[in-house]
C-alpha positions as CSV (number, residue, x, y, z in Angstrom):
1,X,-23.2,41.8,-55.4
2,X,-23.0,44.7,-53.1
3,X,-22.3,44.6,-49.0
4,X,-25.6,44.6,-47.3
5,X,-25.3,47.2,-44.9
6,X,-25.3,45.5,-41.3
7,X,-21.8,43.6,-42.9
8,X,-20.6,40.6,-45.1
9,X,-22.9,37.7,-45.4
10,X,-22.0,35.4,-43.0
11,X,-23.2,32.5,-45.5
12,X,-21.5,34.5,-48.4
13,X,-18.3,32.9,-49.8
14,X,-15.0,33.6,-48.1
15,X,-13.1,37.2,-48.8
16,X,-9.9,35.2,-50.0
17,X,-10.7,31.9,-51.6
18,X,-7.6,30.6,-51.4
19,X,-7.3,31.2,-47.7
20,X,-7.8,27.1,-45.7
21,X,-11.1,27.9,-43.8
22,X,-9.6,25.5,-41.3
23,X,-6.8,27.5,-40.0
24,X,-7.2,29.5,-37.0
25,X,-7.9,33.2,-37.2
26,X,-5.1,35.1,-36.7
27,X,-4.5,37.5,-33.2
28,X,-5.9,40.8,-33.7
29,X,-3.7,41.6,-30.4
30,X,-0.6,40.0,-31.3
31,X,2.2,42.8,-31.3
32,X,4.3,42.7,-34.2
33,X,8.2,44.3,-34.7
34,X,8.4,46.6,-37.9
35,X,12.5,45.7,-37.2
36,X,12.1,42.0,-37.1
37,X,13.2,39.8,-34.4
38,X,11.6,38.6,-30.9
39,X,9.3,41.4,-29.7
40,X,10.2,41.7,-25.7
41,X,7.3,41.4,-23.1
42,X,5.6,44.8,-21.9
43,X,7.9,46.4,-24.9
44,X,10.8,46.6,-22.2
45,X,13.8,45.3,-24.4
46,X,16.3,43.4,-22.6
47,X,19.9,44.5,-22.0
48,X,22.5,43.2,-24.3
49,X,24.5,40.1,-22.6
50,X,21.6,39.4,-20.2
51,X,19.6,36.5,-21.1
52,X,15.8,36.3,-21.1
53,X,14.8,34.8,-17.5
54,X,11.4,34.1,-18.6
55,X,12.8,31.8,-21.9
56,X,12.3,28.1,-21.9
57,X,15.2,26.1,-20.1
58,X,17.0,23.5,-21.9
59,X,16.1,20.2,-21.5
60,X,18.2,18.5,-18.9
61,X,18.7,22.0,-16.9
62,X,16.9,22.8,-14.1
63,X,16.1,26.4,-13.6
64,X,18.1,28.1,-10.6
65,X,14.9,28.7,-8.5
66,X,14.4,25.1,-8.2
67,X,14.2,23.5,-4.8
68,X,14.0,20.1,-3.6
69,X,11.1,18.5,-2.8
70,X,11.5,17.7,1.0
71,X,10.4,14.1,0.9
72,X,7.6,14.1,4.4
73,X,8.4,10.7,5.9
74,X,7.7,8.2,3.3
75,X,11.5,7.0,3.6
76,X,12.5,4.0,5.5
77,X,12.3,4.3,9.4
78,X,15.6,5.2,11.0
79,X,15.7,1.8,13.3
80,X,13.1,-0.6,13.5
81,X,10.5,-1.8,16.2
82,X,11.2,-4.7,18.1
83,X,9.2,-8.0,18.0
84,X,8.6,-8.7,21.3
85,X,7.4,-5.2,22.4
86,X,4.6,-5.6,19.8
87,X,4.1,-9.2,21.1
88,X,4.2,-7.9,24.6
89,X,1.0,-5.6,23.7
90,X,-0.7,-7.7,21.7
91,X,-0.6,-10.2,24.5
92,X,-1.7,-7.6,26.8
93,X,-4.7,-7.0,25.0
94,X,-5.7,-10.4,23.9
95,X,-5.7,-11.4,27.4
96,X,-8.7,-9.6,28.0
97,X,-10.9,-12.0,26.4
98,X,-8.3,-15.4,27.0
99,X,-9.0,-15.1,30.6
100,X,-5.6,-13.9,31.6
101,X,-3.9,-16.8,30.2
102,X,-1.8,-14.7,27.1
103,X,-1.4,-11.6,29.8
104,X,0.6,-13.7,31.5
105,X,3.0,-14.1,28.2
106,X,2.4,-10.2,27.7
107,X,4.4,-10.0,31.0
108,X,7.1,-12.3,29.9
109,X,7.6,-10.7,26.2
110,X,7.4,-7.5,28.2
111,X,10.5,-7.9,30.1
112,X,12.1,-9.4,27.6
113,X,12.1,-7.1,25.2
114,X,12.8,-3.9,27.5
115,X,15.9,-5.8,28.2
116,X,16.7,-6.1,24.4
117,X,15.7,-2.7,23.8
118,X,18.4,-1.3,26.2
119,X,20.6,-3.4,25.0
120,X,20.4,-2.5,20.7
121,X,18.9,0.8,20.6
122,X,15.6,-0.4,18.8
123,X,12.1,1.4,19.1
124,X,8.9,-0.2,20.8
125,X,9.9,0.7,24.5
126,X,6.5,2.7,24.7
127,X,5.0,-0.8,23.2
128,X,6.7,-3.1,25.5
129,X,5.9,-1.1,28.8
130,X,2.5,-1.0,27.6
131,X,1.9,-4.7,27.1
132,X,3.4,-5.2,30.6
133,X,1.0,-2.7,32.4
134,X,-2.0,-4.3,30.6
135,X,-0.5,-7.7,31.4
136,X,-0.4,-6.8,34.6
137,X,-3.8,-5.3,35.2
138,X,-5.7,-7.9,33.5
139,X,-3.5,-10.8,35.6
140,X,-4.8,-9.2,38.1
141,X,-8.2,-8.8,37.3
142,X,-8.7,-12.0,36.4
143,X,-7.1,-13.4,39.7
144,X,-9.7,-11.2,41.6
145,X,-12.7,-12.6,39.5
146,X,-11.4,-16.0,39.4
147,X,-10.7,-15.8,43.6
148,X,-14.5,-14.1,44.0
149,X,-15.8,-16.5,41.8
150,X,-14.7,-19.4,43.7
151,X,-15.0,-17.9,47.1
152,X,-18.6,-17.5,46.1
153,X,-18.9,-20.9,44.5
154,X,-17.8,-22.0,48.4
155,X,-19.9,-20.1,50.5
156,X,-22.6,-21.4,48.4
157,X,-22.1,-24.5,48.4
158,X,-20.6,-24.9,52.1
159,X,-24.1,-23.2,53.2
160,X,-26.3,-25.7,52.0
C-alpha cells in the first residue's frame, strides 16, 4: 500500500502499532539536552552554588517574596460602643412618631452615657450627643404642637 500523495491516511492504521493511541502526542517544541540533565530556561545555565529561583519551594517554606496579607478591618474593634449612646439615639428617633414621650428618655440616656463615656474611654460619644440633640428638638417640637394645639382647642371653644 503506497502513501497517497496529499499524506498518510488519516483512517489508515497507526505508524507504530504498538504505540497506546491514548497517550498524548509528544512536544514537537520541547528542548532536549544531548548531555542529560535539567535543560535551563532561555538556554541561560545557572551558576554553580546558586539555586534555581524559579524551582518549586518545599512544602512548609514560604518563598522570601512573600508578604503578609494586611488583614482590612475584619478584626475585633479596638473598644466597644456604649449602650446607652445607642439607646440615647434610638430614643431620639423613636420619639418622632411616640409623640415626644421616648425623646424625653433619649435626653436622659444621653447624659448618661456622655458621663460614662468620659469616664471609661468607650466609643459612641458621636451617638450619645446625637440622641440628645434629636431628643431635644423633638421635645420641643412636640411641646410647640401640643401648646398650639391646645391653645387652638381654647380659642375655639372659649369663642363659641
Amino acid at each position: 500500500m503506497s502513501t497517497p500523495p496529499y499524506g498518510p491516511d488519516p483512517y489508515g492504521q497507526p505508524s507504530d502499532p504498538y504505540k497506546d493511541p491514548y497517550l498524548p502526542p509528544a512536544d514537537p517544541y520541547a528542548q532536549s539536552n544531548p548531555y542529560g540533565g535539567q535543560v535551563q530556561p532561555y538556554g541561560q545555565p545557572q551558576p554553580y552554588g546558586q539555586p534555581d529561583p524559579y524551582a518549586a519551594q518545599p512544602y512548609g517554606q514560604q518563598p522570601y517574596y512573600a508578604a503578609p496579607v494586611p488583614n482590612y478591618g475584619y478584626g475585633a474593634p479596638a473598644t466597644k460602643t456604649n449602650g446607652l449612646a445607642i439607646t440615647a439615639l434610638v430614643m431620639g428617633v423613636v420619639g418622632i412618631v411616640f409623640c415626644g414621650i421616648t425623646s424625653i428618655l433619649g435626653i436622659i440616656f444621653g447624659h448618661i452615657a456622655k458621663s460614662q463615656i468620659a469616664q471609661t474611654g468607650e466609643q459612641g460619644e458621636g451617638m450619645a450627643l446625637a440622641g440628645l440633640i434629636l431628643g431635644y428638638i423633638v421635645t420641643g417640637a412636640w411641646l410647640i404642637f401640643w401648646l398650639f394645639y391646645i391653645g387652638l382647642f381654647a380659642a375655639l371653644t372659649a369663642s363659641t
